[in-house]
N, CA, C and O atoms as CSV, one atom per row, in Angstrom:
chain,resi,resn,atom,element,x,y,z
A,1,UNK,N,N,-65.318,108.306,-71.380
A,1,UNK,CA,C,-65.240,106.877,-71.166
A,1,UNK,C,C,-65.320,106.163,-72.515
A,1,UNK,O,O,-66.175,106.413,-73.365
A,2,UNK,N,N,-64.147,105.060,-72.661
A,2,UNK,CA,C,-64.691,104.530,-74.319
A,2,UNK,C,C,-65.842,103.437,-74.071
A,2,UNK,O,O,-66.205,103.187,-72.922
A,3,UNK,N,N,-66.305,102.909,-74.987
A,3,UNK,CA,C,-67.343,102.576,-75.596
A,3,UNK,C,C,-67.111,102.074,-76.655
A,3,UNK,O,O,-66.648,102.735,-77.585
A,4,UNK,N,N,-67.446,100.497,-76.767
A,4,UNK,CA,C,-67.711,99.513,-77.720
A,4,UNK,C,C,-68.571,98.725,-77.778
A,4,UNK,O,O,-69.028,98.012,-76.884
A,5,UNK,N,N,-68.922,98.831,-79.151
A,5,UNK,CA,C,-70.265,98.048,-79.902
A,5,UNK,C,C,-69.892,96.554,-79.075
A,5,UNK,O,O,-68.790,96.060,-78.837
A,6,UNK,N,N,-70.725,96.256,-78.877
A,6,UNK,CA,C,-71.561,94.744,-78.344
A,6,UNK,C,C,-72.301,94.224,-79.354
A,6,UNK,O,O,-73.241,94.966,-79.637
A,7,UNK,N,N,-72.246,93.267,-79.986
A,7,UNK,CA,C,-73.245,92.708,-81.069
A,7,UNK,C,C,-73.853,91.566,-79.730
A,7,UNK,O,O,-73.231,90.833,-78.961
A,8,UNK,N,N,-75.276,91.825,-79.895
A,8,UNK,CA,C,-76.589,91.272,-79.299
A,8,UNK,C,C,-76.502,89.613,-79.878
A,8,UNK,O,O,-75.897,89.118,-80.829
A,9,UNK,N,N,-77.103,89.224,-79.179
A,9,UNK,CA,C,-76.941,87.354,-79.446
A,9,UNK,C,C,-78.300,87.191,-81.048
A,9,UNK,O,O,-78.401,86.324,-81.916
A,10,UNK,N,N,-79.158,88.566,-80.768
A,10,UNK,CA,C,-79.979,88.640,-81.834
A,10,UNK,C,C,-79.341,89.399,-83.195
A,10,UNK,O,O,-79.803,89.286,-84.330
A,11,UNK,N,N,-78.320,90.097,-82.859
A,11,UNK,CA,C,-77.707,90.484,-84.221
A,11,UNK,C,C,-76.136,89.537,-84.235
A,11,UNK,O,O,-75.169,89.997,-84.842
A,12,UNK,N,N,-76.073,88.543,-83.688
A,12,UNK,CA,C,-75.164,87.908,-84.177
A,12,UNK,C,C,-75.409,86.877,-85.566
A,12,UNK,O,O,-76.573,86.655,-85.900
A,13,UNK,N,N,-74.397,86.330,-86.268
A,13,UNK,CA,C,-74.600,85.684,-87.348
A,13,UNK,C,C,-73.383,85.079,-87.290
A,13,UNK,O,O,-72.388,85.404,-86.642
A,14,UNK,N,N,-73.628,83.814,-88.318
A,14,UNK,CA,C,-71.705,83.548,-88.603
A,14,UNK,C,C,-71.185,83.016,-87.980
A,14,UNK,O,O,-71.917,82.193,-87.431
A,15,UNK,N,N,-69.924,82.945,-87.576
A,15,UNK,CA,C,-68.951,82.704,-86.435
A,15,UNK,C,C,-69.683,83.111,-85.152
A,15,UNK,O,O,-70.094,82.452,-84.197
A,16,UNK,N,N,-69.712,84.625,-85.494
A,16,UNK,CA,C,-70.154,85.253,-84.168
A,16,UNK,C,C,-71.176,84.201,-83.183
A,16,UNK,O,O,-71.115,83.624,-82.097
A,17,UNK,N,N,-72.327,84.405,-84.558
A,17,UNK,CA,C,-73.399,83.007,-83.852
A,17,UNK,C,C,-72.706,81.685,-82.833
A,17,UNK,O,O,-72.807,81.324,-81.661
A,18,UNK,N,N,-72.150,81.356,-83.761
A,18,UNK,CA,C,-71.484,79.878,-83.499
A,18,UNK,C,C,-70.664,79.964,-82.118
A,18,UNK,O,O,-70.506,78.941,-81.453
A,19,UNK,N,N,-70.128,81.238,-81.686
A,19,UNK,CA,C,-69.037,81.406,-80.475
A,19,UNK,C,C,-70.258,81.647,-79.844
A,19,UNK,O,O,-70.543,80.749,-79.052
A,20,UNK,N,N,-71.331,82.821,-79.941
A,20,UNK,CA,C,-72.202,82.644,-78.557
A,20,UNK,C,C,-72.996,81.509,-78.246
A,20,UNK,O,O,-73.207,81.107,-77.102
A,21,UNK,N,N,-73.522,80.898,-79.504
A,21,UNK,CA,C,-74.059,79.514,-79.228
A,21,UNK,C,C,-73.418,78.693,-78.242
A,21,UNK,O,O,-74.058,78.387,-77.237
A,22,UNK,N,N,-71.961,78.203,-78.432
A,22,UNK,CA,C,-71.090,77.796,-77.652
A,22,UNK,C,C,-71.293,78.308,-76.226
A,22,UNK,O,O,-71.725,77.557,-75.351
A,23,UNK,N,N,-70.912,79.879,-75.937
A,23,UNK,CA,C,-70.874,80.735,-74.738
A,23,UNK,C,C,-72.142,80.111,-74.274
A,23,UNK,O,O,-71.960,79.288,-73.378
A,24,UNK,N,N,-73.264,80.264,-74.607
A,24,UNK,CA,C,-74.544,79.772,-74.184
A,24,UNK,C,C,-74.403,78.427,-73.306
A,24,UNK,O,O,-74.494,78.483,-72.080
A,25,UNK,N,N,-74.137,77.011,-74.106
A,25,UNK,CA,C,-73.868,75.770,-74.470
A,25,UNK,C,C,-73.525,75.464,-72.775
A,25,UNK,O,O,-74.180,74.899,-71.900
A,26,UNK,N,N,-71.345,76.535,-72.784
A,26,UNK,CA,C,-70.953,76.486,-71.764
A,26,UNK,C,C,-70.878,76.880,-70.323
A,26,UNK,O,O,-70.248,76.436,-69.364
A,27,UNK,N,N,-72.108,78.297,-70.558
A,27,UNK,CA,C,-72.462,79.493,-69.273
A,27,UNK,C,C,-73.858,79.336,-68.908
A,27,UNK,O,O,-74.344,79.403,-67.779
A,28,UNK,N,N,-74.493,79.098,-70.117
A,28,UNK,CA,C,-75.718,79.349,-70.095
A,28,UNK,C,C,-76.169,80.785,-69.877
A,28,UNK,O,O,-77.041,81.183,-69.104
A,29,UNK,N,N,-75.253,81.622,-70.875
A,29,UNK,CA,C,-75.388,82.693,-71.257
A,29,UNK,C,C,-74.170,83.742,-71.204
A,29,UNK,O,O,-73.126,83.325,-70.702
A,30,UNK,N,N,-74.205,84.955,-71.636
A,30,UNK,CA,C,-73.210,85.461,-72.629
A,30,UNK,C,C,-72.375,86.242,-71.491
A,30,UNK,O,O,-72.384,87.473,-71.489
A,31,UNK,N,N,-71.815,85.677,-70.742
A,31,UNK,CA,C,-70.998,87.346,-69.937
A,31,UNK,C,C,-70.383,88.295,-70.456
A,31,UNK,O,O,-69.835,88.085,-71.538
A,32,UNK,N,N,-70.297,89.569,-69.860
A,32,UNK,CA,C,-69.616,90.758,-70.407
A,32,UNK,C,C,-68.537,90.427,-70.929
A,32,UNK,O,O,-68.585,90.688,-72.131
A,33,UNK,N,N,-67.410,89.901,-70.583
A,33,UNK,CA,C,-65.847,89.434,-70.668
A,33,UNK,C,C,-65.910,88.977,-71.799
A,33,UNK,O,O,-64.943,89.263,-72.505
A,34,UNK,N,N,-67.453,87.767,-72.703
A,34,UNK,CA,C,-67.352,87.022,-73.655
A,34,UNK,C,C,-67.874,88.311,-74.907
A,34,UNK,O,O,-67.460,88.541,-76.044
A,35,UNK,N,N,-68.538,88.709,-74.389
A,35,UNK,CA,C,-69.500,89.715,-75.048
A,35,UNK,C,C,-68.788,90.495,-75.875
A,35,UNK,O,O,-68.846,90.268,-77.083
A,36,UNK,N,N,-67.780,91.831,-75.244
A,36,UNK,CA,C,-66.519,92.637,-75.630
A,36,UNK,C,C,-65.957,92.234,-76.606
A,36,UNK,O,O,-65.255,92.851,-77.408
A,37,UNK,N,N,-66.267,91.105,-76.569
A,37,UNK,CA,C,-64.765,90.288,-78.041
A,37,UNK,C,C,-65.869,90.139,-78.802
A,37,UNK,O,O,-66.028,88.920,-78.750
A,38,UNK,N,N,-66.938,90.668,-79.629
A,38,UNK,CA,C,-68.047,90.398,-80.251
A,38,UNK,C,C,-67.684,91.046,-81.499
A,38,UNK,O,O,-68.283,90.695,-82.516
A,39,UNK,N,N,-66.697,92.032,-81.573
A,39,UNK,CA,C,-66.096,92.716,-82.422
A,39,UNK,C,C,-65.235,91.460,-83.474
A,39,UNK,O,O,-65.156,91.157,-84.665
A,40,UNK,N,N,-64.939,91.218,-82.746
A,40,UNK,CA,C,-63.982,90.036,-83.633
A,40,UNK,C,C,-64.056,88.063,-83.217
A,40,UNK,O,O,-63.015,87.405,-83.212
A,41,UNK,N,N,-64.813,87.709,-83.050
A,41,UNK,CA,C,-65.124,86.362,-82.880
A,41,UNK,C,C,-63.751,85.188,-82.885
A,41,UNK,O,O,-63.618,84.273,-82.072
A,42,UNK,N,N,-63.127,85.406,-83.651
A,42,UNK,CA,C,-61.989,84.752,-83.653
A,42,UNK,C,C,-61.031,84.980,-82.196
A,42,UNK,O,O,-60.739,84.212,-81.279
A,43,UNK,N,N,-60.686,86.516,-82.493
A,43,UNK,CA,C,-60.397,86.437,-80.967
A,43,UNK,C,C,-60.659,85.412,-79.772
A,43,UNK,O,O,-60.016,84.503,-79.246
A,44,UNK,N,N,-62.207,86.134,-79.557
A,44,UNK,CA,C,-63.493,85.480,-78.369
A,44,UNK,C,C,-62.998,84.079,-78.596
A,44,UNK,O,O,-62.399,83.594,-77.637
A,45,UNK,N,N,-63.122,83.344,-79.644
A,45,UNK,CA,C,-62.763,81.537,-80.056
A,45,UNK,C,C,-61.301,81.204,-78.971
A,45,UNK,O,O,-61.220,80.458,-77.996
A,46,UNK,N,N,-60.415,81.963,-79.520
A,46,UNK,CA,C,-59.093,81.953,-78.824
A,46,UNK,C,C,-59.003,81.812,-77.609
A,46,UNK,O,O,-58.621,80.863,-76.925
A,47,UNK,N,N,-59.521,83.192,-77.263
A,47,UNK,CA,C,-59.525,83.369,-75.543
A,47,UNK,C,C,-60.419,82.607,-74.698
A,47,UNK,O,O,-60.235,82.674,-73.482
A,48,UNK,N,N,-61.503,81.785,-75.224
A,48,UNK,CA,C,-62.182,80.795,-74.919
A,48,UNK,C,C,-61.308,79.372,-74.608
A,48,UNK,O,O,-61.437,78.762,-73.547
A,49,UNK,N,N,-60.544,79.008,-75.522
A,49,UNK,CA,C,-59.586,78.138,-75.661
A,49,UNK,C,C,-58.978,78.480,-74.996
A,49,UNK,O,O,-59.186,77.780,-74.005
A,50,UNK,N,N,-58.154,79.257,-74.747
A,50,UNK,CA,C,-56.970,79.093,-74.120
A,50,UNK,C,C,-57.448,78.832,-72.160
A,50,UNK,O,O,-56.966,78.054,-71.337
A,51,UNK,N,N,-58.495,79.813,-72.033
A,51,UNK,CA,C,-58.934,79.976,-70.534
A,51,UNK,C,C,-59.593,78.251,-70.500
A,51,UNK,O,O,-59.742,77.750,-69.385
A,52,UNK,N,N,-59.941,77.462,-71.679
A,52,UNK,CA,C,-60.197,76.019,-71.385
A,52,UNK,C,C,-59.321,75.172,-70.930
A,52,UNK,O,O,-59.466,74.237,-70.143
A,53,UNK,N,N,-57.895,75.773,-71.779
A,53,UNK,CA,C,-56.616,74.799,-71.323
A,53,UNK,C,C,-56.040,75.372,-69.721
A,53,UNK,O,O,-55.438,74.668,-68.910
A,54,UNK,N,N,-56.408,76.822,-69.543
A,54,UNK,CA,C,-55.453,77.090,-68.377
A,54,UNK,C,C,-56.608,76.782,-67.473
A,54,UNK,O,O,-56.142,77.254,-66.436
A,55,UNK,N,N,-57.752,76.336,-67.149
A,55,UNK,CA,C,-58.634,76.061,-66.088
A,55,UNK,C,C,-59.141,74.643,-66.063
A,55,UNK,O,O,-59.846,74.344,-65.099
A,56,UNK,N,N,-58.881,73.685,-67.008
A,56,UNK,CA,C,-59.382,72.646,-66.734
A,56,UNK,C,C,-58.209,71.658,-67.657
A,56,UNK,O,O,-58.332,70.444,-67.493
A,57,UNK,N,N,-57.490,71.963,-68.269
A,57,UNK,CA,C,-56.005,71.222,-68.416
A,57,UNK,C,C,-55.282,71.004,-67.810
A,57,UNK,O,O,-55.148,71.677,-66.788
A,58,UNK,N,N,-54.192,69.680,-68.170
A,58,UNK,CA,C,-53.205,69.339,-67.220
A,58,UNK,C,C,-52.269,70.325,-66.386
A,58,UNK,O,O,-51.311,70.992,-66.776
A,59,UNK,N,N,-52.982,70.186,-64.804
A,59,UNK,CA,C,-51.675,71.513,-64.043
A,59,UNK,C,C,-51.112,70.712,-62.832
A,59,UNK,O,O,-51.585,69.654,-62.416
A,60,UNK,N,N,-50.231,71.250,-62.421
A,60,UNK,CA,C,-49.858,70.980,-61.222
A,60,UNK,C,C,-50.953,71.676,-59.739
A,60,UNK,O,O,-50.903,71.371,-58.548
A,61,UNK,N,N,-51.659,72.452,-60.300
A,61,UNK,CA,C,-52.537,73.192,-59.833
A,61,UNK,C,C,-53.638,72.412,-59.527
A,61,UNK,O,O,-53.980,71.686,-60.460
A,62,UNK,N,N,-54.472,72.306,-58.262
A,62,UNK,CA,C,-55.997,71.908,-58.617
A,62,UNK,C,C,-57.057,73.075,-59.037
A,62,UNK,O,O,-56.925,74.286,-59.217
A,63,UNK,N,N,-57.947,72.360,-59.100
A,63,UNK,CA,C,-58.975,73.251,-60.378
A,63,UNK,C,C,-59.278,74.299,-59.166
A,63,UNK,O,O,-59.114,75.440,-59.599
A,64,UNK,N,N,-59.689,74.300,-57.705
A,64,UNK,CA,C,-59.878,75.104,-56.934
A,64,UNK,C,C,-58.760,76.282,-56.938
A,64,UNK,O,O,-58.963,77.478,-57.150
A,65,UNK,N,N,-57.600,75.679,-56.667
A,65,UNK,CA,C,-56.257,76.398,-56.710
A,65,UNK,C,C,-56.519,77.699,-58.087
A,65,UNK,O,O,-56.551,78.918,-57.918
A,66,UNK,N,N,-56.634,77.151,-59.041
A,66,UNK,CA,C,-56.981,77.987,-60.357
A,66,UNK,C,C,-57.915,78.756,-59.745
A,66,UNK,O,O,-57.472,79.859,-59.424
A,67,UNK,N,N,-59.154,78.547,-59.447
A,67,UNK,CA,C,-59.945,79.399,-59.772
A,67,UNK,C,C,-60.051,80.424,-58.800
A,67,UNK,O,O,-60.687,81.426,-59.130
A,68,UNK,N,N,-59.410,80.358,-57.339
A,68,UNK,CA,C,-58.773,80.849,-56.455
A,68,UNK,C,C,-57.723,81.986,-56.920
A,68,UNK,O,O,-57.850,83.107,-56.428
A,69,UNK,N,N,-56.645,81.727,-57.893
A,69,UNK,CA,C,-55.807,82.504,-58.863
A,69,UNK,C,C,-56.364,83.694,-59.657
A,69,UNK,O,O,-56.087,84.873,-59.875
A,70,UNK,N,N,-57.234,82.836,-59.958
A,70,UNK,CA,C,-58.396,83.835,-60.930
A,70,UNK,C,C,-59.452,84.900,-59.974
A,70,UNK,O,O,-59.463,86.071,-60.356
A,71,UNK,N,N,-59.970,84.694,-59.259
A,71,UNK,CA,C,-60.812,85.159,-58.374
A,71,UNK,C,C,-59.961,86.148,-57.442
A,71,UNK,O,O,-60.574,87.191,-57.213
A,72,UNK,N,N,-58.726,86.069,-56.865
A,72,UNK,CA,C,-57.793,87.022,-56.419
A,72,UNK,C,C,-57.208,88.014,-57.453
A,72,UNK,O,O,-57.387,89.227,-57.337
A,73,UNK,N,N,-56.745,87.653,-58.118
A,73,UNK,CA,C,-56.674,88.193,-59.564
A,73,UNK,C,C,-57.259,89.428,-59.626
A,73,UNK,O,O,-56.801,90.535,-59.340
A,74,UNK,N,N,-58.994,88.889,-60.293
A,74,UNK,CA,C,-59.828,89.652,-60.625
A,74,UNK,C,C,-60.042,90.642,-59.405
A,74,UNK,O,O,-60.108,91.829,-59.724
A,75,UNK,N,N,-60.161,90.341,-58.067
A,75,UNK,CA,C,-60.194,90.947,-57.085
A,75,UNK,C,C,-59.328,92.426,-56.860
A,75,UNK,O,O,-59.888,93.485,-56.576
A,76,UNK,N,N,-57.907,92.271,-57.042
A,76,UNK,CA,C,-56.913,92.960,-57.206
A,76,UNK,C,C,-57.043,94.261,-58.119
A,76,UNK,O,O,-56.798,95.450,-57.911
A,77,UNK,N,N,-57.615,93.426,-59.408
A,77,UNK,CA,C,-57.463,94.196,-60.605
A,77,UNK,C,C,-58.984,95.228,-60.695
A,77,UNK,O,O,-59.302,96.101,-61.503
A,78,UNK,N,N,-59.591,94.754,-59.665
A,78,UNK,CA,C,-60.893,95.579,-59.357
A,78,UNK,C,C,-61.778,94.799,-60.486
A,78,UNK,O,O,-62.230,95.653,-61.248
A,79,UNK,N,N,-62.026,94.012,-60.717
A,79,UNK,CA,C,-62.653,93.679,-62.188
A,79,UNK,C,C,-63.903,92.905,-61.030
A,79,UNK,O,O,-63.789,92.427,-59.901
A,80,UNK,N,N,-64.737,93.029,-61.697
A,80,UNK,CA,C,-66.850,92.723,-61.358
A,80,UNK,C,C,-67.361,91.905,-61.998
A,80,UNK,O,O,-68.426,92.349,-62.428
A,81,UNK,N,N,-67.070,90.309,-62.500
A,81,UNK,CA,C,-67.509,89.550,-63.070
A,81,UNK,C,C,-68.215,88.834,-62.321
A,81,UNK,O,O,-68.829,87.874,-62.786
C-alpha cells in the first residue's frame, strides 16, 4: 500500500502554516483530502481555490445541487470523507 508523509499542523511552517491556518479558519480543522497535499502547499492553495469557485461561485447549479454532485461522486468513487 503507498504511503505519504503528512506534515502535522505542529510541524507545519511557512506556506504550509498559512494553508492549514486557513483549512482551520474554513473547516475548523484539517481533513484528510486537505492534509495529503501537505507535501506541496501550493498545490493544497490551488485545489482549495478552485473547489471555492466550483462550490460557491457563479453556477447555473444551486449550492445543494453541487454538493449533491459531489456527495454522489464521492459515493461512486468509494471515497470516505
Amino acid at each position: 500500500m503507498p504511503w505519504i508523509k503528512v506534515f502535522s499542523i505542529e510541524e507545519a511552517t511557512g506556506f504550509l502554516k498559512e494553508q492549514y491556518d486557513a483549512a482551520i479558519k474554513r473547516a475548523g480543522r484539517i481533513w484528510n483530502i486537505v492534509g495529503i497535499m501537505s507535501q506541496n502547499p501550493r498545490t493544497m492553495k490551488a485545489s482549495m481555490d478552485m473547489y471555492g469557485v466550483i462550490m460557491f461561485g457563479q453556477s447555473p447549479l444551486s449550492r445543494g445541487q453541487r454538493e449533491m454532485l459531489a456527495t454522489v461522486t464521492s459515493s461512486i468513487n468509494h471515497c470516505l470523507y
